[in-house]
Phi, psi and omega in degrees: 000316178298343188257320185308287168357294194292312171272320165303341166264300177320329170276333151315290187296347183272345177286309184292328151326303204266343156283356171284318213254359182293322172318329176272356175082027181228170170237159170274133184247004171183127158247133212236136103308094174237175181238078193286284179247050205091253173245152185209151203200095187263066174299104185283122186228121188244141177291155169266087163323319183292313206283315172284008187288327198271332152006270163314305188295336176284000000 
């Protein structure tokens, strides 16, 4: 039960990530969880290629 959780919310947050972070042209490419000094919440941040690819094409 705990890992289904655990991907429904990371797969939430990567979706509100990458609609926050499209303005900058960038996406999320890894979301990580640890637990050092409470919860840590580790965004791997990649540019978003796709948006200028369809750009270009338009």
């Amino acid at each position: 039960m705990y890992t289904i959780v655990c991907d429904i919310v990371k797969d939430r947050m990567e979706k509100d990530f990458n609609e926050a972070l499209r303005v900058l042209g960038l996406m999320v490419s890894s979301i990580k969880f640890e637990n050092k000094l409470g919860l840590n919440v580790v965004l791997e941040l990649s540019m978003n290629t796709e948006d200028e690819n369809i750009k270009m094409n338009n």
